[in-house]
gemmi code that builds the backbone of each chain (N, CA, C; Angstrom):
import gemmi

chains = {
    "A": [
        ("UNK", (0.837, -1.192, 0.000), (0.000, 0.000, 0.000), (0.879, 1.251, 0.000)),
        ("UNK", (0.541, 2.335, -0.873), (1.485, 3.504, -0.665), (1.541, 4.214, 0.392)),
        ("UNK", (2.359, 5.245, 0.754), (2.620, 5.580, 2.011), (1.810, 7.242, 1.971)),
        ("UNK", (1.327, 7.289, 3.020), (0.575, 8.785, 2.858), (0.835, 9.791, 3.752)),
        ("UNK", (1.543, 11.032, 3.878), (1.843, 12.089, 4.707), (1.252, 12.951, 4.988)),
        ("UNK", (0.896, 13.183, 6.018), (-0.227, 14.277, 6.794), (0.764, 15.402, 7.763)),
        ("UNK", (0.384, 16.554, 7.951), (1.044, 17.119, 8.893), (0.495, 16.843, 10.269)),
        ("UNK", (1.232, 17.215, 11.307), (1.555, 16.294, 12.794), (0.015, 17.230, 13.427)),
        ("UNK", (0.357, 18.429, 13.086), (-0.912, 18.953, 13.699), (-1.559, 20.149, 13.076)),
        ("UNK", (-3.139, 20.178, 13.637), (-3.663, 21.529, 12.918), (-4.930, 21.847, 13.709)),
        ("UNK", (-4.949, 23.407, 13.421), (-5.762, 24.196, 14.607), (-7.071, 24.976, 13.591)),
        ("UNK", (-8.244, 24.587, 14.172), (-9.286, 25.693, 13.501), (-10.194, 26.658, 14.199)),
        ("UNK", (-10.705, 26.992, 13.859), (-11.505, 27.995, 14.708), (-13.333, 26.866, 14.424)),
        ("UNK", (-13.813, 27.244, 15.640), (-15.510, 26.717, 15.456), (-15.777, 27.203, 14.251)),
        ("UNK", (-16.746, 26.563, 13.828), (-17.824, 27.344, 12.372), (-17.043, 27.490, 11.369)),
        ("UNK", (-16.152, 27.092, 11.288), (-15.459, 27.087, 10.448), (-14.279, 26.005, 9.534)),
        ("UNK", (-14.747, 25.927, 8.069), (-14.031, 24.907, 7.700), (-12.898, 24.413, 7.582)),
        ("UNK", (-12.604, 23.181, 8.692), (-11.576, 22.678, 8.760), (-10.761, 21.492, 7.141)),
        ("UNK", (-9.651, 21.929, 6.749), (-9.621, 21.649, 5.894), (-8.279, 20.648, 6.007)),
        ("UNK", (-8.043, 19.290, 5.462), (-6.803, 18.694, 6.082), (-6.480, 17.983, 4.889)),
        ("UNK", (-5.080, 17.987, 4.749), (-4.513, 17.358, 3.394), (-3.735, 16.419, 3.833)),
        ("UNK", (-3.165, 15.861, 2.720), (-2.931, 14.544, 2.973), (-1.918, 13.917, 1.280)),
        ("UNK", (-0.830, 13.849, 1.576), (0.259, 13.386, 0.414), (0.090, 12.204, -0.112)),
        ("UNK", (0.006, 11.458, -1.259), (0.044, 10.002, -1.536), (0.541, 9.664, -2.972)),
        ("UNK", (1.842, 10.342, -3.000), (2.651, 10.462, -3.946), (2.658, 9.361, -4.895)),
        ("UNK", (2.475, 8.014, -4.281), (3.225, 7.226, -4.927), (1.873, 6.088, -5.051)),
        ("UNK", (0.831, 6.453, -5.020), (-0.920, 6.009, -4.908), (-0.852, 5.310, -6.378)),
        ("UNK", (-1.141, 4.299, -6.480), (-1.705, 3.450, -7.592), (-2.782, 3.367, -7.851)),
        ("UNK", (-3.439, 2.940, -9.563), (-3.965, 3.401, -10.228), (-5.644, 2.811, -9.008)),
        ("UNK", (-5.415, 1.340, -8.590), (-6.265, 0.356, -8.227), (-6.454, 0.795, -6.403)),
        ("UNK", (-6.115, 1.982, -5.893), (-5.904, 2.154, -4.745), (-6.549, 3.378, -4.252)),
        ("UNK", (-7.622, 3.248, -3.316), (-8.813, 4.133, -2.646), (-7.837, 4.552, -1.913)),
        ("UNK", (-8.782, 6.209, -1.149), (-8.274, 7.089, -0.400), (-9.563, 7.198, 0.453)),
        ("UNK", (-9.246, 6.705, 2.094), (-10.045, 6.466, 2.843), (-9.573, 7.326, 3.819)),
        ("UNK", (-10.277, 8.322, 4.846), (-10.366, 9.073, 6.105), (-10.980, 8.335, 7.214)),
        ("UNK", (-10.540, 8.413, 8.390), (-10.719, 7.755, 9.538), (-10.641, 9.051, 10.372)),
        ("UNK", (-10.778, 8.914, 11.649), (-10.827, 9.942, 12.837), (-10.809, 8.839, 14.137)),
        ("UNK", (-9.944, 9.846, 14.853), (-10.037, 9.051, 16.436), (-10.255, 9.593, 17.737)),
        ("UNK", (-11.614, 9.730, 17.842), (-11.227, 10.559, 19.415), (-10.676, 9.911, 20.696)),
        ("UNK", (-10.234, 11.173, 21.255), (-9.579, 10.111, 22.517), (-9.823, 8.715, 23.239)),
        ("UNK", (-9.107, 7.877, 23.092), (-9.431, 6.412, 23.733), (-11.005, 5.863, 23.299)),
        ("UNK", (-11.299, 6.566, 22.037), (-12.166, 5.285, 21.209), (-11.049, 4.739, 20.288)),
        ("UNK", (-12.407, 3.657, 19.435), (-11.668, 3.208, 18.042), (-11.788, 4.004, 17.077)),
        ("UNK", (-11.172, 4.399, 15.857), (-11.085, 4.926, 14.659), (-12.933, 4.764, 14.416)),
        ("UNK", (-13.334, 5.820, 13.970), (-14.630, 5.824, 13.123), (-14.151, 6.666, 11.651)),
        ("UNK", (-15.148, 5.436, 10.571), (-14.718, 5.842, 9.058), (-15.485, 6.983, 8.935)),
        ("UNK", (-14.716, 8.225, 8.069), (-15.230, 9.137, 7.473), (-15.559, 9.390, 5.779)),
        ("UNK", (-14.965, 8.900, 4.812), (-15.299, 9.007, 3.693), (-14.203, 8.648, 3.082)),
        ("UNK", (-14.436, 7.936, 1.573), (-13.430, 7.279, 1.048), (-13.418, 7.617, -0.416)),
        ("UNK", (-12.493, 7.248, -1.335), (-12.818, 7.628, -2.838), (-11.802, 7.061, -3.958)),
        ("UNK", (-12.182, 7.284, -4.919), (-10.622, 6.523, -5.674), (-10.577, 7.944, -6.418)),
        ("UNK", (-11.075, 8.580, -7.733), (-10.915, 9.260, -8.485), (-11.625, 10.878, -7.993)),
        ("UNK", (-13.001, 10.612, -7.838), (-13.784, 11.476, -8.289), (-13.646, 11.946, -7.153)),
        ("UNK", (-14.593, 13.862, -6.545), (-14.425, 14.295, -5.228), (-15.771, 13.640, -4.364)),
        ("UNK", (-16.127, 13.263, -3.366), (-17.287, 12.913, -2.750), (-17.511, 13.880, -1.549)),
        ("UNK", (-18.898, 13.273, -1.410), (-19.535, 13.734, 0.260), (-20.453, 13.685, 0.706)),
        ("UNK", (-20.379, 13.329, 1.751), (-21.500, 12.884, 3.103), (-21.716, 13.645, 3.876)),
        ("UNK", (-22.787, 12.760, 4.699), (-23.124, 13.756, 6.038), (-21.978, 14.638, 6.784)),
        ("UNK", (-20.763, 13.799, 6.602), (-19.705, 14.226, 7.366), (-19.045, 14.762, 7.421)),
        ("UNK", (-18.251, 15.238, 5.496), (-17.368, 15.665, 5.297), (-17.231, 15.723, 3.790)),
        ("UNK", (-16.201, 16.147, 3.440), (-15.991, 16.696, 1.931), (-14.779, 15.818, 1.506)),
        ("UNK", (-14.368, 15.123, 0.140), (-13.448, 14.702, 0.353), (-13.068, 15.015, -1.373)),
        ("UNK", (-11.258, 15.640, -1.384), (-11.432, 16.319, -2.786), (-9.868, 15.793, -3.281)),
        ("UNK", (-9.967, 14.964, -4.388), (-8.481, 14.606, -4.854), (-8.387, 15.099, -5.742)),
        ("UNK", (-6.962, 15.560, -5.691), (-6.895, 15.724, -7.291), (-6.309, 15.558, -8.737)),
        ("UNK", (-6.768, 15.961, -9.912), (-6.949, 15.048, -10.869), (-5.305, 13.811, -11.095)),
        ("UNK", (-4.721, 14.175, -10.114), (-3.131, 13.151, -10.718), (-3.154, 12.028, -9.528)),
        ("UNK", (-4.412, 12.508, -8.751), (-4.303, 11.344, -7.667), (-3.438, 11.642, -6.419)),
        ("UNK", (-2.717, 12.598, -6.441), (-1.367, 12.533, -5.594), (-1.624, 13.096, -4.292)),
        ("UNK", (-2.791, 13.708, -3.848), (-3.425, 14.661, -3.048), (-4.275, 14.443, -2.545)),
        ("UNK", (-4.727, 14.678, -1.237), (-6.099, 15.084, -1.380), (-6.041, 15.488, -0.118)),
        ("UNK", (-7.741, 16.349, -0.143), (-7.814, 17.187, 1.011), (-9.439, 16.242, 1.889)),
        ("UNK", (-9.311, 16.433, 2.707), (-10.805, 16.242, 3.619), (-10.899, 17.673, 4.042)),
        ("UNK", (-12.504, 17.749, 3.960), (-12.953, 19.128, 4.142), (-14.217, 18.868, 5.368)),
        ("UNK", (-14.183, 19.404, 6.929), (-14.867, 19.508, 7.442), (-15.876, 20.609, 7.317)),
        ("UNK", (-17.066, 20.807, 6.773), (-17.506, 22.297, 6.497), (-17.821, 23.095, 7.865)),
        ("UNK", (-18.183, 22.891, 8.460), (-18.673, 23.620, 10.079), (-17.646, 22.892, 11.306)),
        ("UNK", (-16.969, 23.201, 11.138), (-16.279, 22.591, 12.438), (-17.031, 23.023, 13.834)),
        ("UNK", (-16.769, 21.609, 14.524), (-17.449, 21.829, 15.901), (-16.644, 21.266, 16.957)),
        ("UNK", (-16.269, 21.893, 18.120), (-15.796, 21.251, 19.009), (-15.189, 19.669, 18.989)),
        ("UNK", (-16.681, 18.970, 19.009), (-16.913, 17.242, 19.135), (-16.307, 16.879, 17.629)),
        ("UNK", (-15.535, 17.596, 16.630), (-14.622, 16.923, 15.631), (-12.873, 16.928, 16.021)),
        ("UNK", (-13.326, 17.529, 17.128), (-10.985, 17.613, 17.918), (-11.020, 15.710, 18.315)),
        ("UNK", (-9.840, 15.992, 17.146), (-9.717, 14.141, 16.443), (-8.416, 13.941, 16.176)),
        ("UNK", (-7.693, 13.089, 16.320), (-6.732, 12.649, 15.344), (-7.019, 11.978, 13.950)),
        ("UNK", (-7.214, 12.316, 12.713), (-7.405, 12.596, 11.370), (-6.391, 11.470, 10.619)),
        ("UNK", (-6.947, 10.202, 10.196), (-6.011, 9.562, 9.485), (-6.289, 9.463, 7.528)),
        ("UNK", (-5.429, 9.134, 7.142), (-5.598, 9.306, 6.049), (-4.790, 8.038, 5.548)),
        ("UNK", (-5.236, 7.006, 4.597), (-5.089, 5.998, 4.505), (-5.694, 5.241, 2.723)),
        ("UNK", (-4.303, 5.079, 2.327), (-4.810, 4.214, 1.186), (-4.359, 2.643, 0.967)),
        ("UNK", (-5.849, 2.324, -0.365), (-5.436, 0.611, 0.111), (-6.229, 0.127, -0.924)),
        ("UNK", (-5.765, -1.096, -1.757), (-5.501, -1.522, -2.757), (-6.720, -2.134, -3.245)),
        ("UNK", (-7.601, -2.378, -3.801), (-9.098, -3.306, -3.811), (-8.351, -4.903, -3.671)),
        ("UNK", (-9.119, -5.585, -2.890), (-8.512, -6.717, -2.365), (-7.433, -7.009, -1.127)),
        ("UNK", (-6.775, -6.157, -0.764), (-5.584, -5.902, 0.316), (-6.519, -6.160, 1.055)),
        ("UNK", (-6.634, -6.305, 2.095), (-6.779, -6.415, 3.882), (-6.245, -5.801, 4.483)),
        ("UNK", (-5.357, -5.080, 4.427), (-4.392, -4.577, 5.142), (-4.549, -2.870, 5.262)),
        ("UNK", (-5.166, -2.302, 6.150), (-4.941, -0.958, 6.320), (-4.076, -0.527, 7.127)),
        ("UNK", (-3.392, 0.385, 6.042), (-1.867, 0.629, 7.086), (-1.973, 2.315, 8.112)),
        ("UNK", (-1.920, 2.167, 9.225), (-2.669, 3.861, 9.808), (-0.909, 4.362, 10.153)),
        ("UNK", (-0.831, 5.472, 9.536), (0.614, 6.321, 9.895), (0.036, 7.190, 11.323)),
        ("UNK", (0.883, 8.170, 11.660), (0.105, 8.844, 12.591), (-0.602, 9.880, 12.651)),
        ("UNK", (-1.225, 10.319, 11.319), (-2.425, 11.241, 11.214), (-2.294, 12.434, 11.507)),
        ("UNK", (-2.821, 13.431, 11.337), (-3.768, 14.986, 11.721), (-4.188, 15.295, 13.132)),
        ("UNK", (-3.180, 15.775, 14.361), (-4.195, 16.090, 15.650), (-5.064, 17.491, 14.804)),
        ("UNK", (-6.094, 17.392, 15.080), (-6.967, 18.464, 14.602), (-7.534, 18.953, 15.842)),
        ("UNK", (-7.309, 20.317, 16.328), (-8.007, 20.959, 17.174), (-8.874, 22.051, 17.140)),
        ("UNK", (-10.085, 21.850, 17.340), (-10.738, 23.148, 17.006), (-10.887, 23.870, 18.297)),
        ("UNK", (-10.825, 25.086, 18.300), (-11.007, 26.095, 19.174), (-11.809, 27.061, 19.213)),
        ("UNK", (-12.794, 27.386, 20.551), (-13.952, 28.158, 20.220), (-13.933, 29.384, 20.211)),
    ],
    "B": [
        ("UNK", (-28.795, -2.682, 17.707), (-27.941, -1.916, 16.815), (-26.271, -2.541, 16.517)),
        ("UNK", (-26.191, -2.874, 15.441), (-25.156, -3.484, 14.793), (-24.082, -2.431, 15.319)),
        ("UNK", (-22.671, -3.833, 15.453), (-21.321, -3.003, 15.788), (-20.320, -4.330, 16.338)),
        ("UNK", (-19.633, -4.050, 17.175), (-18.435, -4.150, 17.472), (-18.135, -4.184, 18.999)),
        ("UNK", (-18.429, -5.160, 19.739), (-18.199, -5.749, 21.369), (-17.012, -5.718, 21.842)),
        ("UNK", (-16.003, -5.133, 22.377), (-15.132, -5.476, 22.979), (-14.729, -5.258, 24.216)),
        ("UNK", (-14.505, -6.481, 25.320), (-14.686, -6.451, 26.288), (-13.118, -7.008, 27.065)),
        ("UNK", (-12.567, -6.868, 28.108), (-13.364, -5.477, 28.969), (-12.846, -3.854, 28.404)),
        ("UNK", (-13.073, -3.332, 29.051), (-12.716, -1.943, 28.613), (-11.436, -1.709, 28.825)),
        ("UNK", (-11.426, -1.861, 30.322), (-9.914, -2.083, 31.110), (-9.393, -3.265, 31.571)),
        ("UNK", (-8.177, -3.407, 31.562), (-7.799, -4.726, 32.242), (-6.660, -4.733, 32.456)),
        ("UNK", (-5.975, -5.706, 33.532), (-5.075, -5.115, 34.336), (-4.598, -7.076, 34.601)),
        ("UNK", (-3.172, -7.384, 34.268), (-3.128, -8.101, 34.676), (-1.175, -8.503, 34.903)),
        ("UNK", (-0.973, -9.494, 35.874), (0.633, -9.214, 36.137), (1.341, -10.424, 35.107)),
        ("UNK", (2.653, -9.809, 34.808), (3.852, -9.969, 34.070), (3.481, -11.518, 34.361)),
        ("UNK", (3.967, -12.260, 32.833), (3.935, -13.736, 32.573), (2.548, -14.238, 32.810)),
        ("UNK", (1.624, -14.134, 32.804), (0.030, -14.419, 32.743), (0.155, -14.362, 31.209)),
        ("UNK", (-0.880, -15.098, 30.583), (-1.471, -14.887, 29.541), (-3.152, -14.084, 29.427)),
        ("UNK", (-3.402, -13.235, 28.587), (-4.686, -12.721, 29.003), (-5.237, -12.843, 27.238)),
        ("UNK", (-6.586, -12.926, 27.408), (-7.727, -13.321, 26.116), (-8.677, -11.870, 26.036)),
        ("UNK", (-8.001, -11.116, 24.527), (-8.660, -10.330, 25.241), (-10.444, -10.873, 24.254)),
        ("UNK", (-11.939, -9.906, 24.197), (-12.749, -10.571, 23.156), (-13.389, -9.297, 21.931)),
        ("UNK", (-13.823, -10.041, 20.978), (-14.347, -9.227, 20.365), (-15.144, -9.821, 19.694)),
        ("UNK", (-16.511, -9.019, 19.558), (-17.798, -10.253, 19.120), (-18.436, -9.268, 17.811)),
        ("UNK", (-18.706, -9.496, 16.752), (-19.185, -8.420, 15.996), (-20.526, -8.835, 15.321)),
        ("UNK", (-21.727, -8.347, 15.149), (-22.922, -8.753, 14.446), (-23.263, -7.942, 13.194)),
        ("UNK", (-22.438, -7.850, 12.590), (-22.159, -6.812, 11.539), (-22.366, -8.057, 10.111)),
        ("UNK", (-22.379, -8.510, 10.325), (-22.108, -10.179, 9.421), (-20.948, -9.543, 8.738)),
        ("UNK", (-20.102, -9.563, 9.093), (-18.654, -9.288, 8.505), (-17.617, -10.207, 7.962)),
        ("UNK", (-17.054, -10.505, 7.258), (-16.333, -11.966, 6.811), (-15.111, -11.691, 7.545)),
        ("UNK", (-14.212, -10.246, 7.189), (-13.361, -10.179, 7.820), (-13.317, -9.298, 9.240)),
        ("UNK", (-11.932, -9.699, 10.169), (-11.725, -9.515, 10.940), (-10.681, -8.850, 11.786)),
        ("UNK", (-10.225, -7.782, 12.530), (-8.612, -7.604, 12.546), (-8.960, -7.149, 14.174)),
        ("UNK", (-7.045, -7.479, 14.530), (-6.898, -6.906, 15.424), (-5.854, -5.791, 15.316)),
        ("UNK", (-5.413, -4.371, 15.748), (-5.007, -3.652, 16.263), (-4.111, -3.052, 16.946)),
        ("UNK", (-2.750, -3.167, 17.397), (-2.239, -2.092, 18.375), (-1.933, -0.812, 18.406)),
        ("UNK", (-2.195, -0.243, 19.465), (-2.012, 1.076, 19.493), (-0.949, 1.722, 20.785)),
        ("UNK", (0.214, 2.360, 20.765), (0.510, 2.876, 21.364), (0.513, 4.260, 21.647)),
        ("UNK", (0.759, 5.083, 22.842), (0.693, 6.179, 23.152), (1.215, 7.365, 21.759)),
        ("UNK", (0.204, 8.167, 21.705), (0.828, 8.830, 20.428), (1.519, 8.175, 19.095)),
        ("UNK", (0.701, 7.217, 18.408), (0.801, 6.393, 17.507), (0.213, 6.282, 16.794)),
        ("UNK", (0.353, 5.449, 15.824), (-1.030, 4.955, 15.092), (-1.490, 3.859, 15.290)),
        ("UNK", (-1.827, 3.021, 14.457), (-2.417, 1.495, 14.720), (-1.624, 0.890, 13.588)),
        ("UNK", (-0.932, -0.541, 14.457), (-0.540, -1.348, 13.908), (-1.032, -2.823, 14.037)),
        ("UNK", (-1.048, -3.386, 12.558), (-1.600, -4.877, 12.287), (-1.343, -6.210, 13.412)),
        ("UNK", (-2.290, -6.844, 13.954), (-1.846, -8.287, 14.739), (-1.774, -8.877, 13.963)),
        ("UNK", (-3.353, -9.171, 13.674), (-3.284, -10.701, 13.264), (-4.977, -10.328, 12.454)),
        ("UNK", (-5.214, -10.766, 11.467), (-6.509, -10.857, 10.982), (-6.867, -11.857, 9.750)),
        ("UNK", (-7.875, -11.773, 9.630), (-8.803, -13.400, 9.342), (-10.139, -13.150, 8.336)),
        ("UNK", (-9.683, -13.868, 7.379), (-10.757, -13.466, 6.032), (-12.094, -14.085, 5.959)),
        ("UNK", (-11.518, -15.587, 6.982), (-12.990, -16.288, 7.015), (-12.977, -17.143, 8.119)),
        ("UNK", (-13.915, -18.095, 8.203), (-13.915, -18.591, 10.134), (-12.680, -19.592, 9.229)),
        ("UNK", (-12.286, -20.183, 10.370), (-11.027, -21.045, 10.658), (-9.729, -20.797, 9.653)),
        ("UNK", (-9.612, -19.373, 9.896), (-8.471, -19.309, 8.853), (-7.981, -17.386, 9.383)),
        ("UNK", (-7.066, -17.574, 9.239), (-6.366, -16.399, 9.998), (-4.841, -15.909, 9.578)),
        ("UNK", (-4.337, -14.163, 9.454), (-3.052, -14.270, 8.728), (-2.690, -13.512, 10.284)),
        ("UNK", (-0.946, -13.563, 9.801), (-0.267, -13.012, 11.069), (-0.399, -11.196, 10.015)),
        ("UNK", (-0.514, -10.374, 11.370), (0.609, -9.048, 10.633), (1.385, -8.610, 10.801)),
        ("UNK", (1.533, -7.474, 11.062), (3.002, -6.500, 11.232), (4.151, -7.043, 12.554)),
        ("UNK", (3.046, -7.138, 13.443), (3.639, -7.747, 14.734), (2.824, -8.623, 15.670)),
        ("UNK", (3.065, -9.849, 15.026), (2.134, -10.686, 15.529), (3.134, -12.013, 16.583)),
        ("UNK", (4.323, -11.203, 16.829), (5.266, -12.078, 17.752), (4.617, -11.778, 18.973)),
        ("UNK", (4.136, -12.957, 20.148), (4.131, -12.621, 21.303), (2.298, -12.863, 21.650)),
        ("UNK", (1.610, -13.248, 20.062), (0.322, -13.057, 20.026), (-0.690, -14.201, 19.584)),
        ("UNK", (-2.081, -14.560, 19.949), (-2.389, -15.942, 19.510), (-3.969, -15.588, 18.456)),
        ("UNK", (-4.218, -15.971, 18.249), (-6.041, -15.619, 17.295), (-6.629, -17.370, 17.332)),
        ("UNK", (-7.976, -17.070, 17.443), (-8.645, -18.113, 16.478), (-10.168, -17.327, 16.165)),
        ("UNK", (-10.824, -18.202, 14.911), (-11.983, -17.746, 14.479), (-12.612, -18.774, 14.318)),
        ("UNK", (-12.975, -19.313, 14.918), (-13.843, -20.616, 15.545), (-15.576, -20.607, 14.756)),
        ("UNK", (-16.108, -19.306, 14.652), (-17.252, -18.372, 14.452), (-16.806, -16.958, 13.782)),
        ("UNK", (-18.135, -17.001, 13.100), (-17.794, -15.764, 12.194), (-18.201, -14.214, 12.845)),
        ("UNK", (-19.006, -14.700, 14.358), (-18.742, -13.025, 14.906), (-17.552, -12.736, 16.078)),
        ("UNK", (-16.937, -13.974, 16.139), (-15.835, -13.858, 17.396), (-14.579, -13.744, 16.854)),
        ("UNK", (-13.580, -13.043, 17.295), (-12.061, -13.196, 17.162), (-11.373, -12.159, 18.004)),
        ("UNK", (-11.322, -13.694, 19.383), (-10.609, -13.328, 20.349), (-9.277, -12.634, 20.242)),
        ("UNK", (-8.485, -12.433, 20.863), (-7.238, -12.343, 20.463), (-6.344, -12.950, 21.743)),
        ("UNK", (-5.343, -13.405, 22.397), (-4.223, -13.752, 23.588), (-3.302, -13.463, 23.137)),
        ("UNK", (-2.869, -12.457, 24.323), (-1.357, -11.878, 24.330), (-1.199, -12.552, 25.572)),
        ("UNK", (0.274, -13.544, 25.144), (1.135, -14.447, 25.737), (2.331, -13.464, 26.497)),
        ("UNK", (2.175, -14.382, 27.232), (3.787, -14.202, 28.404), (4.779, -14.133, 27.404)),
        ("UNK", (5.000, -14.316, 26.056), (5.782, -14.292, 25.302), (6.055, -12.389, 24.343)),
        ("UNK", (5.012, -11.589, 25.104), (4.763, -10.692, 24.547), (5.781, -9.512, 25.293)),
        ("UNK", (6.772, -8.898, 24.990), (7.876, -8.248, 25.864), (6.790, -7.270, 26.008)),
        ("UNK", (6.069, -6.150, 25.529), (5.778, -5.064, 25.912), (4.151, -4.691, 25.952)),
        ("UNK", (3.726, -5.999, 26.316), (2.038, -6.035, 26.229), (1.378, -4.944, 26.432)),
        ("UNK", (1.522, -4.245, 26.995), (0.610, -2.764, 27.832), (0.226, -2.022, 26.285)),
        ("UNK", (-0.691, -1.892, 26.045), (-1.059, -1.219, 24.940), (-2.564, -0.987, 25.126)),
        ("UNK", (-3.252, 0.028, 23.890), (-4.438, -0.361, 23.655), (-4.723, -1.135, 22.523)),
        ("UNK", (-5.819, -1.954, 22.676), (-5.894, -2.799, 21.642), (-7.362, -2.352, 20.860)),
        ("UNK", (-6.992, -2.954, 19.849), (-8.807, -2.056, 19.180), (-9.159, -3.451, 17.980)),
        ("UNK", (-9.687, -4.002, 18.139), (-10.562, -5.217, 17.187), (-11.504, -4.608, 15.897)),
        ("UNK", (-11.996, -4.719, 14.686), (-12.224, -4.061, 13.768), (-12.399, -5.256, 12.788)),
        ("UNK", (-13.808, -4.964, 11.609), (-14.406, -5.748, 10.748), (-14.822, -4.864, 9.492)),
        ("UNK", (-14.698, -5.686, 8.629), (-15.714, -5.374, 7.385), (-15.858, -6.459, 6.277)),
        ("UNK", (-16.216, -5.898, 5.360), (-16.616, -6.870, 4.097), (-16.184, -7.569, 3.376)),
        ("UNK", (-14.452, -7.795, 4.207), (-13.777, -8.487, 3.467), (-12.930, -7.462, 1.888)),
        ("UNK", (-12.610, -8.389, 1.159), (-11.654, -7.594, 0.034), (-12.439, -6.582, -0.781)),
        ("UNK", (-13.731, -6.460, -0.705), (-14.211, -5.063, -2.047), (-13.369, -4.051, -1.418)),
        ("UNK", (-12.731, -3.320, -1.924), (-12.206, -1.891, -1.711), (-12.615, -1.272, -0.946)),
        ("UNK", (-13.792, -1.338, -0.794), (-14.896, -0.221, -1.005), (-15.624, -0.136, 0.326)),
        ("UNK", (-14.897, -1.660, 1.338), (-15.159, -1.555, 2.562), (-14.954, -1.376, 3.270)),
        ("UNK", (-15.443, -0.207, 4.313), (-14.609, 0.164, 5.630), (-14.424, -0.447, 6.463)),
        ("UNK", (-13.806, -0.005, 7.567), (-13.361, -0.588, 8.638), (-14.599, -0.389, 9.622)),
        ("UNK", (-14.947, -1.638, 10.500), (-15.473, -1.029, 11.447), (-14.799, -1.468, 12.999)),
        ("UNK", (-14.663, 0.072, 13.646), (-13.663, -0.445, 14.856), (-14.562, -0.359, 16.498)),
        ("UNK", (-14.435, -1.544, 17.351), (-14.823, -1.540, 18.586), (-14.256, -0.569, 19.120)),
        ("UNK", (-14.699, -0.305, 20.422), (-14.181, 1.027, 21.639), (-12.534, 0.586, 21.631)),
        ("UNK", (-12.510, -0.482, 21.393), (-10.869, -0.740, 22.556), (-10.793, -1.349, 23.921)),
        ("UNK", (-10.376, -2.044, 23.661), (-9.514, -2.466, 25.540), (-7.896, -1.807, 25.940)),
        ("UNK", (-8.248, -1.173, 27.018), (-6.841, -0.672, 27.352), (-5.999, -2.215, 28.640)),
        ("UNK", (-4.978, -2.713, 27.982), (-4.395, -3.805, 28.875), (-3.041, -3.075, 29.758)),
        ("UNK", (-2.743, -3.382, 31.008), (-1.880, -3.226, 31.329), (-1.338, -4.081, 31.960)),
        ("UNK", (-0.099, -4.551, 31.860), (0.726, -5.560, 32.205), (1.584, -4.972, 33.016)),
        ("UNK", (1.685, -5.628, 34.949), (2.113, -5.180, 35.743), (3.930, -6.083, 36.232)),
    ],
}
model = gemmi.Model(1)
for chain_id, residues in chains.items():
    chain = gemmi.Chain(chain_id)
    for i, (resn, *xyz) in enumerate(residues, 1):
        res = gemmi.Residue()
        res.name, res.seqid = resn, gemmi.SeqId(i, " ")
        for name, pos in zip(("N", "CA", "C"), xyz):
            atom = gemmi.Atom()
            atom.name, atom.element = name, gemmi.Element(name[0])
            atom.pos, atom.b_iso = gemmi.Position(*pos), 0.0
            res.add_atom(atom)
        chain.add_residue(res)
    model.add_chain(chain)
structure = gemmi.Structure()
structure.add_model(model)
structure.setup_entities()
């Protein structure tokens, strides 16, 4: 699975969109781009995933772009209850294997 | 409401014991994984299992035991053989190989080895 780089940490203000990127330089053609989140001393809950195109859910925004090499997750309203550690994670159709680096502390501040 | 059992929350047990930890999922999930997590980390691979009676090692699966007996259980035992057991552990399922399937992860058990 390719390797994906996030910065160590990032700060937002409430109400406001938190926006978090995420490197995957070396992402193959057959290989999704999946977001996770962790709040303190739970398990990872999935946030949105994609191979090509940009998507979005209830949750979040998720925007690659066109060379694959990038991408951003877009929280639109940040709220308190999203201060998460932010993973970003790709993985092959068929693999089993999700590999978690150490993610995005994301803090929002009111 | 469908999910992800893992019990206990906390647990606490002394050096050279073996401890079981569980994880029960009603998700009808084929596959299965376990987890470690250390302080300011990420999560790294045990051991996980594509279908009942069949199971792979992962990243660091020295020190560690699985079976999948049933398709909503996969316990996990960390052996006296495990140098640095104290971790959190987090158990996690989905649909097996489509791409396209997420992970789904229990609360966690936090173990500490005294």
């Amino acid at each position: 699975d390719a390797k994906t780089t996030q910065p160590p940490s990032m700060d937002c203000a409430e109400g406001r969109a938190a926006n978090l990127p995420c490197n995957h330089s070396t992402i193959s053609g057959n290989e999704y781009v999946y977001w996770y989140r962790q709040i303190h001393s739970q398990g990872p809950q999935y946030i949105i995933h994609g191979l090509k195109n940009n998507e979005t859910n209830e949750m979040a925004s998720l925007i690659i772009t066109e060379d694959r090499k990038s991408s951003t997750l877009i929280l639109p309203h940040a709220t308190l209850r999203d201060t998460a550690v932010y993973y970003c994670i790709v993985r092959a159709q068929g693999a089993q294997k999700l590999v978690f680096g150490q993610g995005t502390r994301l803090t929002i501040n009111p | 409401d469908g999910g992800i059992t893992q019990s206990p929350k906390y647990l606490f047990r002394k050096e050279g014991q073996n401890v079981t930890l569980s994880c029960e999922q009603n998700l009808n999930h084929d596959a299965m994984y376990w987890y470690r997590q250390d302080p300011g980390q990420g999560l790294r691979l045990i051991y996980y299992s594509q279908i009942v009676n069949d199971f792979q090692k992962g990243d660091i699966a020295e020190g560690y035991s699985v079976s999948r007996e049933k398709k909503e259980s996969f316990p996990l035992t960390v052996t006296s053989a495990q140098k640095n057991p104290t971790a959190f552990y987090l158990c996690a399922s989905n649909g097996g190989g489509r791409a396209y399937s997420p992970l789904h992860f229990g609360n966690g058990t936090r173990l500490t080895v005294t």
